[in-house]
C-alpha positions as CSV (number, residue, x, y, z in Angstrom):
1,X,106.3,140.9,145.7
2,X,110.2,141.9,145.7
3,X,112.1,138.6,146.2
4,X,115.9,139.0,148.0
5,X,118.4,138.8,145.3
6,X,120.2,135.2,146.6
7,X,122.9,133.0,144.9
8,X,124.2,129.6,145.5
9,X,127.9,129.7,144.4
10,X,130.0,126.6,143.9
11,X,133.5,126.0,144.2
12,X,133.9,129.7,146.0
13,X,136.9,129.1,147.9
14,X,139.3,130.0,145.3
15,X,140.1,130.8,141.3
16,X,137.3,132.7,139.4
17,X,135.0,130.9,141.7
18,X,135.7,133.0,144.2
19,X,136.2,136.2,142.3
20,X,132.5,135.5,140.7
21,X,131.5,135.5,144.2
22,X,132.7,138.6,145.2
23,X,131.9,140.2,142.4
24,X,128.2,139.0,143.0
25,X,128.7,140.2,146.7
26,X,129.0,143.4,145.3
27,X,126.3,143.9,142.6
28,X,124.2,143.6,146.0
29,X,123.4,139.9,145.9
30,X,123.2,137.7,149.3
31,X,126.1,135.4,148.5
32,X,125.5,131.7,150.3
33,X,129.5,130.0,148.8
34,X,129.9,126.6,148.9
35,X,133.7,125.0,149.1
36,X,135.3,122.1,150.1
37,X,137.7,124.1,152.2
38,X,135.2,125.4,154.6
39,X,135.0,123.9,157.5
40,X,132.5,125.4,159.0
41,X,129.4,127.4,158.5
42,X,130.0,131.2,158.9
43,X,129.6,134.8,157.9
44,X,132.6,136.7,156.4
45,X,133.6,139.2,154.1
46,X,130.2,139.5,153.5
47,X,128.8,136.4,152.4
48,X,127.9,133.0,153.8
49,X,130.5,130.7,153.8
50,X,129.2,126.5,153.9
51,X,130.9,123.6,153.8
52,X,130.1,121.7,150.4
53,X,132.1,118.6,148.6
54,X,129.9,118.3,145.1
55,X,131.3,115.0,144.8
56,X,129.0,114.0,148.1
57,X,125.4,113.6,147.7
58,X,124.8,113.8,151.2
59,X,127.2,117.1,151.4
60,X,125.2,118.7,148.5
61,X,121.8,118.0,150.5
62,X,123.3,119.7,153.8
63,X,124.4,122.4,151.8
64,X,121.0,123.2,150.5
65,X,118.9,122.6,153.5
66,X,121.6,125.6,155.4
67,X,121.4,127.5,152.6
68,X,117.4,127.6,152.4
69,X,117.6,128.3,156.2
70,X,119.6,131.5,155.6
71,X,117.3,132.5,152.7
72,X,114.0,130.2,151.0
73,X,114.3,132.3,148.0
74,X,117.2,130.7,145.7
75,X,117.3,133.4,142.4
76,X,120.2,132.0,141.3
77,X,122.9,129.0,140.9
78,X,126.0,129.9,140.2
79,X,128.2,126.5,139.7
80,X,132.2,127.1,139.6
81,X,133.7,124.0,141.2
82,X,136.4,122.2,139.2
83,X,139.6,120.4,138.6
84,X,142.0,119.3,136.4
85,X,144.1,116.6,135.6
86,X,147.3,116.8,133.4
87,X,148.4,113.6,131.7
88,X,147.9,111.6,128.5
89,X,144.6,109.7,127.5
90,X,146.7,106.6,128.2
91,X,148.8,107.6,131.4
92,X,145.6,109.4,133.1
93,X,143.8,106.2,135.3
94,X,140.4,105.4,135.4
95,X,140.5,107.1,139.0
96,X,141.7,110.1,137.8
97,X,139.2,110.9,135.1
98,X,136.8,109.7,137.5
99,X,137.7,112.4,140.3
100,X,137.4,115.0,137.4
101,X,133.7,113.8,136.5
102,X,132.4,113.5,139.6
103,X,133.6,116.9,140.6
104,X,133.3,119.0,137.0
105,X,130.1,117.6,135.3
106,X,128.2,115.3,138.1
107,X,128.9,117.5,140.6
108,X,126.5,120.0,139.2
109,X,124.2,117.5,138.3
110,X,123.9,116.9,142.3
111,X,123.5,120.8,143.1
112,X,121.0,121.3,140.3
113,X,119.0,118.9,140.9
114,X,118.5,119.9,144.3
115,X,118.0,123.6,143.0
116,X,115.0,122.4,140.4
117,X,112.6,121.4,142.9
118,X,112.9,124.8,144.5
119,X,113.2,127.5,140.8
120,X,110.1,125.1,139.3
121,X,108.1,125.8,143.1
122,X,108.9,129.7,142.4
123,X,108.0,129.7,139.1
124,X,111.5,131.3,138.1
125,X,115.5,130.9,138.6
126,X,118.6,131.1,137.1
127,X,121.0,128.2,136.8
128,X,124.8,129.2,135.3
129,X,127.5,126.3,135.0
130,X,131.6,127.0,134.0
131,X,132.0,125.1,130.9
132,X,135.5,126.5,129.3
133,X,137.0,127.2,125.7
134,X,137.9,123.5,126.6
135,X,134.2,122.7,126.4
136,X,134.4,123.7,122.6
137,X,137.4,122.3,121.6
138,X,140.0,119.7,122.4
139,X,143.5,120.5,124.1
140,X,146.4,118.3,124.5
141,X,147.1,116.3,128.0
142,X,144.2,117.8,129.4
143,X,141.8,115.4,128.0
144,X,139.6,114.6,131.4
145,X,139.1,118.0,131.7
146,X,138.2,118.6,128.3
147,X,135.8,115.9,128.5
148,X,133.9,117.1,131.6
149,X,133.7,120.4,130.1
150,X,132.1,118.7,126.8
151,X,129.9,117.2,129.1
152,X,128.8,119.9,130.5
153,X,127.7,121.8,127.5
154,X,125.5,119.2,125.8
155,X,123.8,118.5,129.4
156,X,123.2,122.5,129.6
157,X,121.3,122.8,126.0
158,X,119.2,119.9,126.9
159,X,118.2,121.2,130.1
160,X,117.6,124.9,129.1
161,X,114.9,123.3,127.0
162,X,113.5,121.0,129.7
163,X,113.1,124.0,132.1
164,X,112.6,127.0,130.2
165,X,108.6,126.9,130.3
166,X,109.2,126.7,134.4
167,X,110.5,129.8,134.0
168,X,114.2,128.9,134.6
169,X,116.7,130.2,132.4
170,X,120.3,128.5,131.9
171,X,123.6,130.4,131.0
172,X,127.0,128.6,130.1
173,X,130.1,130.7,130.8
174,X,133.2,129.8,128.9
175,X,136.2,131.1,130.4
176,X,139.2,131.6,128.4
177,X,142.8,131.6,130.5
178,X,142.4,133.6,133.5
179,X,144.6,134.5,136.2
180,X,143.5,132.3,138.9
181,X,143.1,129.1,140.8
182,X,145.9,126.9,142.7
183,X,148.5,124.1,141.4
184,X,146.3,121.8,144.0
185,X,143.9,121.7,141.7
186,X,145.8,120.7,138.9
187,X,147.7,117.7,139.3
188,X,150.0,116.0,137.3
189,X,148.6,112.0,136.2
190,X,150.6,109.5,138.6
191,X,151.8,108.1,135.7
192,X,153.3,110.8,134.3
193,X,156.9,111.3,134.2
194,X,160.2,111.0,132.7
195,X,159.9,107.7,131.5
196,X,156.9,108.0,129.9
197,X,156.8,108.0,126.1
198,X,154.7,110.8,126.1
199,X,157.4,113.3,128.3
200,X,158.7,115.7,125.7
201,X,155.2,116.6,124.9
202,X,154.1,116.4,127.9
203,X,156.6,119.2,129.0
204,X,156.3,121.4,126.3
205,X,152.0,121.6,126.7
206,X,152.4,122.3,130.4
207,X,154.5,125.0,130.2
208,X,152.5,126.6,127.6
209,X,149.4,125.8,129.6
210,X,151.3,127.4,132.6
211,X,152.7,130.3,130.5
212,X,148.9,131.3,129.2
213,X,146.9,130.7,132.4
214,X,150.0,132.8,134.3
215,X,149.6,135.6,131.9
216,X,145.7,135.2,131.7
217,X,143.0,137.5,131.7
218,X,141.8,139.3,134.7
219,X,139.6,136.8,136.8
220,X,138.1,140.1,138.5
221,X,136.4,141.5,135.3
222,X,135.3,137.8,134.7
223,X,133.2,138.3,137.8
224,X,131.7,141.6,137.0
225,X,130.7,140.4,133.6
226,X,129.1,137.3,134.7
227,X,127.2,139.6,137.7
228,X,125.8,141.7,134.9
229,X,124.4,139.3,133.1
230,X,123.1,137.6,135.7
231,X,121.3,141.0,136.3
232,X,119.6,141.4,132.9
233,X,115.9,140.0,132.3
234,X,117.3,137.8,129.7
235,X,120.6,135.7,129.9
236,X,122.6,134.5,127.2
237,X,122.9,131.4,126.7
238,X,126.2,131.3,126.2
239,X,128.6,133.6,127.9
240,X,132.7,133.5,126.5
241,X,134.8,135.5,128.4
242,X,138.2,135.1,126.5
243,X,141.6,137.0,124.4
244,X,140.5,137.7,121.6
245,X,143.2,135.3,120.0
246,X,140.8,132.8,122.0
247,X,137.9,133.8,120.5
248,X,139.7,133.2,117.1
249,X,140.7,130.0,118.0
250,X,136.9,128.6,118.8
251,X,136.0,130.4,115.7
252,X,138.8,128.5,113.5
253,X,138.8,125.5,115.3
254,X,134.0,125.8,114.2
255,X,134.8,126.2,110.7
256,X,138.0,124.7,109.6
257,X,138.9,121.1,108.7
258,X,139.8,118.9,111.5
259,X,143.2,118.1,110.1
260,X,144.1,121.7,110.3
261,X,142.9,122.5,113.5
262,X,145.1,119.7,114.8
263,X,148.2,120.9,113.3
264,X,147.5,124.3,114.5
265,X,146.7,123.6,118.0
266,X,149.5,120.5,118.0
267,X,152.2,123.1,117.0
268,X,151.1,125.7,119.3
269,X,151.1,122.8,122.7
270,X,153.9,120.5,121.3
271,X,157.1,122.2,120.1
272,X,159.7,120.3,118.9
């Protein structure tokens, strides 16, 4: 028997969540996106559009029950929901990194374990979750989101090898700077400003972290490369979409000493 080709995607309202949606829209999947920003159930550009806060458990259950109404097959989880917080580890409150864990890492705790049930009943599924070259290594003033991202990975290896003999496969996809998402979604820590000790730096990372993710990669082909290899039999596991000055950096920052790959990634953020 042929199942319908269906996906669950996450955070599809916007930023490569909702180019990763499209671009699954048209590989020929049945798109069912989830978003805050919906308000309302409905069909349009040719996908489902549902109301879904991944912070909310009972928003995450109402999701899944409409979605299983448009289609009981669920081939897929494609998980794209995030935020950011800019500050310092000290000026970035408890709140703050709480809103970014609840809606990077627990979040898709919440969604998958409402998917499991249902892959483990069909004997197969595929579960994919945004970690980020943050997920590998640590970047100034974004610290929360770094942390979620860090999160995410070590939850995704030990799940793969929970679910793998249900027939459930898991994929990481580690985006490098793309050109996408809105300044909503990356707020500046309340207690961030000109008086704080940390300014001057402070300043100098966000522009750079402006400058790359303005003149980022193109959040389009980061959809069609994640819709391929959702298509093939076997995932990877782990799926990095970046420059290839990016690439260098996760491969510097795996094998040099940790003294160096502060001073590089410090002078890069923080110029004096």
């Amino acid at each position: 028997m042929t199942h319908p080709k269906t996906v669950w995607v996450t955070g599809a309202s916007s930023g490569l969540g909702l180019h990763t949606a499209m671009a699954l829209r048209d590989a020929g999947w049945t798109v069912i996106a989830g978003a805050r920003s919906f308000s309302v159930p409905e069909e349009k550009d040719g996908m489902h559009l549902l109301p879904l806060d991944v912070t909310r458990e009972e928003s995450v259950r109402a999701f899944c029950d409409r979605a299983l109404e448009i289609s009981p097959w669920v081939s897929a989880v494609v998980q794209c929901a995030g935020m950011l917080v800019l500050g310092s580890c000290e000026e970035t409150s408890q709140e703050e990194y709480s809103r970014v864990m609840e809606t990077n890492f627990l979040g898709m705790v919440r969604v998958n374990r409402q998917a499991l049930p249902i892959m483990r009943a069909q004997k197969e599924g595929r579960i994919v979750m945004y970690s980020s070259i943050n997920g590998l290594m640590g970047i100034p003033f974004q610290n929360a989101y770094t942390a979620s991202k860090h999160a995410i990975e070590g939850y995704a290896e030990g799940l793969q090898m929970e679910v793998r003999p249900f027939g459930i496969q898991v994929m990481l996809v580690e985006p490098g700077d793309h050109r996408s998402g809105s300044d909503k979604y990356r707020p500046h820590a309340a207690r961030s400003g000109a008086g704080s000790p940390y300014a001057a730096a402070f300043e100098s990372a966000t522009a750079r972290i402006h400058h790359d993710e303005t003149h980022g990669s193109d959040p389009d082909r980061l959809g069609r490369k994640v819709a391929r290899a959702l298509g093939r039999k076997r995932m990877p596991f782990r799926k990095r979409i970046a420059s290839p000055d990016q690439h260098l950096a996760v491969y510097l920052h795996k094998f040099l000493p940790a003294r160096w790959n502060e001073l590089i990634l410090r002078s890069y953020y923080i110029r004096k």
